[in-house]
C-alpha positions as CSV (number, residue, x, y, z in Angstrom):
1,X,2.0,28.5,3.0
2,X,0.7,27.3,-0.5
3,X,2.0,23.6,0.7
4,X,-0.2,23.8,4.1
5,X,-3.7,24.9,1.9
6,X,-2.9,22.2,-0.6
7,X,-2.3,19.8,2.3
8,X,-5.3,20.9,4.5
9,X,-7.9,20.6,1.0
10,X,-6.5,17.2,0.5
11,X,-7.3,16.5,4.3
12,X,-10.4,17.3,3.9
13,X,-11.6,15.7,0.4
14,X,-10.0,12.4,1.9
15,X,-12.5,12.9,4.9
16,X,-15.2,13.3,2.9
17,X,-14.1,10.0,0.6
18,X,-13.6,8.0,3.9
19,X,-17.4,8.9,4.9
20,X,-18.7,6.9,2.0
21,X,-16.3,3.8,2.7
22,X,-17.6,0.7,4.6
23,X,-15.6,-2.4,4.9
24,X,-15.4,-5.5,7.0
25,X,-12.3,-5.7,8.7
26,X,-10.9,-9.2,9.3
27,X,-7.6,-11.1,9.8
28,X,-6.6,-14.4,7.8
29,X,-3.4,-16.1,8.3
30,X,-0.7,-15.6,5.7
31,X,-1.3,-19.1,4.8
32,X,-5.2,-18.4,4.6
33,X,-4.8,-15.4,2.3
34,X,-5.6,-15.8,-1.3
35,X,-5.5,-11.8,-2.7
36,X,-2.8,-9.5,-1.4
37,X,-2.3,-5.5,-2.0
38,X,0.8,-4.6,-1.8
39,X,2.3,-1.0,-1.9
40,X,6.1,0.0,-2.5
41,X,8.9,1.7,-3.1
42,X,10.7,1.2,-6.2
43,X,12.6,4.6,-6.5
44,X,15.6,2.8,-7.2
45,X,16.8,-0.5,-8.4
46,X,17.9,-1.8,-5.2
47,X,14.3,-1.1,-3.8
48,X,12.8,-2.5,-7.0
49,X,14.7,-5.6,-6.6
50,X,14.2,-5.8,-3.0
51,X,10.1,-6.2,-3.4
52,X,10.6,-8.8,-6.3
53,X,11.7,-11.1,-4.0
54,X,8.8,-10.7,-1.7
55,X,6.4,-10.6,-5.2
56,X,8.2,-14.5,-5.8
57,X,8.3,-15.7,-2.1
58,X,4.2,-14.8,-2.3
59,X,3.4,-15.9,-5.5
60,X,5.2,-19.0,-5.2
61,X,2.6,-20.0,-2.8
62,X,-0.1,-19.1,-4.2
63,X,-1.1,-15.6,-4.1
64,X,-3.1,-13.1,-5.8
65,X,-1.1,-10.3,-6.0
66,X,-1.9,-6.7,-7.0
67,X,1.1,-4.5,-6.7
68,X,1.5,-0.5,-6.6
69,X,5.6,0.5,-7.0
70,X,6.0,4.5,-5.9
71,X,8.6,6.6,-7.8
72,X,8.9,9.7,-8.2
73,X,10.1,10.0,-11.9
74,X,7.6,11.2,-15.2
75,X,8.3,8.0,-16.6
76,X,8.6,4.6,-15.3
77,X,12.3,3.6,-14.9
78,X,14.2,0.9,-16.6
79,X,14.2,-1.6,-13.7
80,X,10.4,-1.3,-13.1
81,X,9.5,-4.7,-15.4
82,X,6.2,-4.5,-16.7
83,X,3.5,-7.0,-15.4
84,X,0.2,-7.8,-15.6
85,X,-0.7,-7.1,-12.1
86,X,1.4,-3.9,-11.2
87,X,0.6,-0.2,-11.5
88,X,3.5,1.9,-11.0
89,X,2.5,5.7,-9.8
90,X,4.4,8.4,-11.3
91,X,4.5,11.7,-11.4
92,X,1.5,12.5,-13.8
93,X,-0.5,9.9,-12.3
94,X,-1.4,12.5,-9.1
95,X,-2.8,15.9,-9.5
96,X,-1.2,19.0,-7.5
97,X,-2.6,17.9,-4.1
98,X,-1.1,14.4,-4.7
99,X,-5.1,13.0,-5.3
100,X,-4.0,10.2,-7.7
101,X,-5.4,10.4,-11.4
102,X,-4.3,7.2,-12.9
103,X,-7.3,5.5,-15.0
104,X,-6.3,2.2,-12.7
105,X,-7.6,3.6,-9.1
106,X,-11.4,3.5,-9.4
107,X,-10.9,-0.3,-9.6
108,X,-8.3,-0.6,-7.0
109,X,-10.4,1.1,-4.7
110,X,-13.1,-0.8,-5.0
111,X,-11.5,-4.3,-5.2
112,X,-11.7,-6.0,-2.0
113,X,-8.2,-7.8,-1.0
114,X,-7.8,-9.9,1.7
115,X,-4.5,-8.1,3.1
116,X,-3.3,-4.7,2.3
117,X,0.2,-4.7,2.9
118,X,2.1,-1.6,2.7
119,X,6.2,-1.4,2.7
120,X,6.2,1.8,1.4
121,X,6.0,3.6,5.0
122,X,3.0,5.7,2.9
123,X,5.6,7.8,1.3
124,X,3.2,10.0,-1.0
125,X,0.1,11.9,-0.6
126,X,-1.2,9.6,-3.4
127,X,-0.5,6.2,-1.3
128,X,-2.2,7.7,1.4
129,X,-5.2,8.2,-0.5
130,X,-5.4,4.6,-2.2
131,X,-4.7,2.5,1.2
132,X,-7.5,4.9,3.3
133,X,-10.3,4.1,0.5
134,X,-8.9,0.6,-0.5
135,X,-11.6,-2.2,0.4
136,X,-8.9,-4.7,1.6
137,X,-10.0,-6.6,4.8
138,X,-6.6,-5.8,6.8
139,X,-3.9,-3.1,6.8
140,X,-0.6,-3.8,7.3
141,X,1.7,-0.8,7.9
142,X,5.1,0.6,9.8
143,X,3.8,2.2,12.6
144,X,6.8,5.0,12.2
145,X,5.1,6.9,9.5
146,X,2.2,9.9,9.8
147,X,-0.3,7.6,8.2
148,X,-0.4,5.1,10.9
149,X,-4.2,5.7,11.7
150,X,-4.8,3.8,8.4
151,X,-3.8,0.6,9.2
152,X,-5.2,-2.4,11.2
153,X,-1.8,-3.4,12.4
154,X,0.9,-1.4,12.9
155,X,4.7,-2.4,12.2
156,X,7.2,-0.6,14.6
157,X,10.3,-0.4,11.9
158,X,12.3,2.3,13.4
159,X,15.4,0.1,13.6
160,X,14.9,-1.8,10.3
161,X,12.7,0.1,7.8
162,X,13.3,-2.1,5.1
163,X,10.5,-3.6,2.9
164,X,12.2,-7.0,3.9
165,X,11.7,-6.7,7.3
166,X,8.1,-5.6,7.1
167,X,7.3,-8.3,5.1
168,X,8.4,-10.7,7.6
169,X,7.0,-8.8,10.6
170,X,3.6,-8.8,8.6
171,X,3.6,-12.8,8.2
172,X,4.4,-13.3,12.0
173,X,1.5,-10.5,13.0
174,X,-1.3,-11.9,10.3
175,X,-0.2,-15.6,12.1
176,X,-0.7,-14.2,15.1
177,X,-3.4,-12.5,15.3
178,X,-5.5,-14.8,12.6
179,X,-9.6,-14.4,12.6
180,X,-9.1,-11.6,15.0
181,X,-11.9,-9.1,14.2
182,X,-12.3,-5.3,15.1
């Protein structure tokens, strides 16, 4: 019960957040893209090393990256290299209702990307609240997850949920759909 009226004030301060946010949306190609969000899962090694390799396949052509890593430890892990562009939420970065805290997220917010791309399938309260207020031009999400309604385009991942196989959806679906507007 105490879960369901934590979940229900989070609902509504995130309304009242998302009544104050305006933003363009538009679609680049991935080759067009210059700044890229990314949110993901780095709970574990294996994750941690999974999204490196997309980091390096993006950077090595040129893009801007801004990255936000998810675990759910009080201190960042071992694996979880420092860099100048990535913010890793932990557990005291979010207050009780999972309304994230960090000194890091007024900037974030208001920092317009040209993608958002999140392999994280919103896993935390916390991610839900940074991609609905982030400024980013497109959202790129799986489509399996309850925070579907925040993205521009929508990933069905059921068979394959790995960050991996988002990423490469998410390149064919920006291609496709480039200087598409809503």
């Amino acid at each position: 019960m105490f879960e369901s009226i934590k979940n229900r004030i989070f609902e509504r301060r995130l309304k009242k957040q998302l009544t104050l946010v305006r933003r363009d949306v538009k679609n680049k190609s991935f080759d067009e893209l210059e700044s890229i969000l990314f949110f993901f899962d780095c709970r574990n090694e294996e994750k941690y090393v999974e999204f490196e390799r997309i980091y390096n396949y993006c950077k090595d052509r040129g893009k801007s990256i801004r990255a936000i890593g998810y675990t759910n430890m009080k201190h960042q892990a071992h694996f979880c290299a420092p860099r100048i562009n990535f913010e890793y939420v932990l557990v005291s970065h979010y207050n009780s209702m999972g309304v994230p805290t960090a000194g890091w997220v007024d900037e974030l917010i208001k920092n317009e990307y040209d993608v958002l791309i999140d392999l994280s399938h919103c896993m935390h309260k916390s991610f839900q609240w940074l991609i609905a207020l982030s400024q980013s031009k497109c959202k790129v999400g799986a489509a399996d997850v309850k925070c579907d309604s925040l993205y521009d385009i929508t990933i069905d991942t059921e068979n394959e949920p790995s960050q991996r196989y988002l990423m490469q959806q998410a390149i064919i679906y920006l291609n496709m759909l480039k200087n598409k507007t809503q």
